[in-house]
N, C-alpha and C positions, 0 to 999 in steps of 0.2 A: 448691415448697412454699408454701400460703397462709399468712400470718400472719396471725391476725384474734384477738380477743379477744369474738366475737361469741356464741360458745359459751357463754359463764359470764355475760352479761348476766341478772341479775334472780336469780343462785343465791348461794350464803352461802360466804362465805368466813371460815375462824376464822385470826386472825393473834396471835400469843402476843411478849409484848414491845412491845404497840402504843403505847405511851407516850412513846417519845423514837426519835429515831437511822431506823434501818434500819426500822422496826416503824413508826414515825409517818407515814414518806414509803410504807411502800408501802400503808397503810389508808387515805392518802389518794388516792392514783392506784387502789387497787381502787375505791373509792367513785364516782371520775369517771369509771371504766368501766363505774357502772353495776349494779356488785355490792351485795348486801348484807353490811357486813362486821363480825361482832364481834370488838371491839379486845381481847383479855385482858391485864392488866398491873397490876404491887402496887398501881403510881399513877392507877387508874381515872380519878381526877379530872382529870388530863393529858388522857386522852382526850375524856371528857367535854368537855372545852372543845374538843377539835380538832372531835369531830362538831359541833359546835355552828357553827363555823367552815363545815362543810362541809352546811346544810341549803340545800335548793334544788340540790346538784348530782344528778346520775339515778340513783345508790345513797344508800345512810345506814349511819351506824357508830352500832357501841351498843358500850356503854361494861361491862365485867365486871369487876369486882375477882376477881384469882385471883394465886397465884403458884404460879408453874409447880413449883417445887421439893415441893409439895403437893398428893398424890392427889386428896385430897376437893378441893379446889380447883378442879380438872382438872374431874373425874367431873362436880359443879355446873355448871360455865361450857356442858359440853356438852349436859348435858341442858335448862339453859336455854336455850340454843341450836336443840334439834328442838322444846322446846314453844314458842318464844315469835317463832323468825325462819326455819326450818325443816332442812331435812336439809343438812348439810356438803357441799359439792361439794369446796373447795379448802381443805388446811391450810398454813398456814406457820409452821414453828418456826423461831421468830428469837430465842426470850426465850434468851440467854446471859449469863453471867458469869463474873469473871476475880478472884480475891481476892487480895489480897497476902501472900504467906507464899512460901515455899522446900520443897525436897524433903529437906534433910540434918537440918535442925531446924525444921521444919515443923509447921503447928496443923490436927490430926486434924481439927478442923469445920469450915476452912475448907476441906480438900480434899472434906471430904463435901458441901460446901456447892456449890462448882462441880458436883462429878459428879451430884448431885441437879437440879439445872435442866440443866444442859448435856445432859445422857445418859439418864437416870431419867424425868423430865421432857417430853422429846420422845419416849420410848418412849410413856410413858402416853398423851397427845395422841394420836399417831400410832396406838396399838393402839382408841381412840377413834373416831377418825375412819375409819378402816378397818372398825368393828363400825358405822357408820351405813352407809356405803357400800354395803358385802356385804349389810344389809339392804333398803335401797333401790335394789338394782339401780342407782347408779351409778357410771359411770367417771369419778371424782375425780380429783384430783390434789396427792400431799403435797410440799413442796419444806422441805429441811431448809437451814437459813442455817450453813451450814459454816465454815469457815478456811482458807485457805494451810496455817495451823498443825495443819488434820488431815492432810497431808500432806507437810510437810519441818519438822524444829521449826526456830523461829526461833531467830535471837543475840539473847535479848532476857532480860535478868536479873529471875529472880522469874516465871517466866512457869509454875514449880510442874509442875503437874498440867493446866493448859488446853490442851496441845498434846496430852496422853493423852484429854482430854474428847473434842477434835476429831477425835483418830483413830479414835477408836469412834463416830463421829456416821459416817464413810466408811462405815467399816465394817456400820452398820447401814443405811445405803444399799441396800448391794449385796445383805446377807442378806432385807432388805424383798423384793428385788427378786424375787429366787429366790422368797419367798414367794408372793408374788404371784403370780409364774408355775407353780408349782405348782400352786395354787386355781384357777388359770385366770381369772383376775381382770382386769379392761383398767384399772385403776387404774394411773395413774403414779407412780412417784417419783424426787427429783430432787435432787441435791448442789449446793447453789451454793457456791462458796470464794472469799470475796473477800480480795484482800490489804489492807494498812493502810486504816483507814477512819478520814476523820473523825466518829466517832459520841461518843456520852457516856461508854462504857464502863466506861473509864479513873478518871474524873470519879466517876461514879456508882456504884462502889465504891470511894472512896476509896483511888484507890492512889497512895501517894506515891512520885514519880517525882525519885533525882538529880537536880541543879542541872546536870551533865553529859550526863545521859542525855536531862533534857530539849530543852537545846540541839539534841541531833543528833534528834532527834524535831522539832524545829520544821525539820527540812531536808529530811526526809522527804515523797516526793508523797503523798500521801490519794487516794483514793478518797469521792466523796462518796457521801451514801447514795441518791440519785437515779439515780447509777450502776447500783447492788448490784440499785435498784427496776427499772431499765431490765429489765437481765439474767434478771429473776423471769418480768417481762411477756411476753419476747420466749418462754423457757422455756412461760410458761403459751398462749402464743399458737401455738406446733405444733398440727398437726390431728393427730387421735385417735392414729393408727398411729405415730405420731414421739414418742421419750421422749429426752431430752437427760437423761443420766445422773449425767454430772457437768458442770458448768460453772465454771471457773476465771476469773476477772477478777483483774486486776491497774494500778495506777497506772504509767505511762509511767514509765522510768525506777527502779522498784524493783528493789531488790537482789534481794532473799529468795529 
């Protein structure tokens, strides 16, 4: 089997969550492949400074304020997208979030608030990029940034409704799949599940983590998000007839 990334050279790639973490490193390694890639993410101006970082390499990133938990947001970023950098080849949903609340006495918006980006969120994108594809005749490729936690919930307190978000991200995996093959479609799609990651996450929705819990989290391997990037790469880098369905990474020594 070849691995090349020679296919996608000079086509658009939309990556959702491109701001920090997993979304930052892999709009940067699309760009040095040579893709064109727009970054969507609340904190535009993040991006914006990373393209800026990256002129002069054989792709460019542009910069979209959207968030993902908002239709019209979506609907905008893509249509700016066919008019201004051209038709989607490749999507990646990575924009996720985790809020802090519980499932016994738990706050109704913030579980609408995960399921709205997590689930709702990569549906709309993904039913997007699939309505450019199908028009333009091409064989794309969508790669959904998954969890461990869509498939075994973790021990991990407060973790709510994110392990329900993730399992219906599998889930919608596989029914894409079937669609697809129905339509008779050569579009790919692709589950990556990484385990613990050093990203923002955590950070960046303010969740405050035990003085205990943090401890045993600072013992914990990580996964860096160059890792999660590699794993994308290697996925987008099969030739046509080859669809890596799901793909699981894990830090050496993780429990879970």
């Amino acid at each position: 089997m070849v691995i090349s990334m020679d296919r996608w050279k000079g086509k658009v790639a939309i990556v959702t969550g491109a701001s920090a973490g997993i979304g930052a490193a892999l709009a940067t390694q699309l760009v040095e492949e040579g893709l064109q890639v727009v970054g969507l993410a609340r904190r535009s101006e993040r991006v914006e400074q990373l393209a800026k970082k990256l002129q002069g390499q054989k792709g460019k990133l542009y910069a979209i304020k959207a968030d993902i938990s908002k239709e019209e947001d979506i609907l905008k970023a893509f249509k700016w997208t066919c008019d201004n950098v051209g038709p989607v080849h490749i999507l990646v949903n990575n924009a996720g979030i985790i809020q802090q609340t519980n499932l016994i006495d738990g706050d109704t918006e913030k579980w609408k608030k995960t399921f709205d980006t997590n689930v709702m969120g990569l549906c709309v994108a993904t039913r997007e990029a699939v309505k450019v594809m199908k028009a333009e005749k091409i064989d794309g490729h969508i790669i959904h940034i998954n969890s461990v936690a869509g498939h075994t919930v973790p021990n991990f307190p407060g973790s709510n409704v994110y392990p329900a978000s993730k399992y219906a991200v599998t889930a919608l995996t596989e029914t894409l799949r079937q669609e697809l093959n129905h339509l008779g479609l050569k579009i790919k799609i692709t589950s990556v599940s990484p385990g613990a990651v050093d990203t923002e996450i955590i950070q960046t929705n303010n969740f405050v983590i035990d003085a205990e819990l943090a401890e045993e989290m600072k013992k914990m391997p990580l996964l860096k998000s160059e890792d999660v990037v590699d794993s994308v790469l290697y996925v987008l880098s099969t030739p046509p007839h080859v669809q890596i369905h799901e793909l699981t990474i894990k830090p050496v020594g993780e429990t879970n």
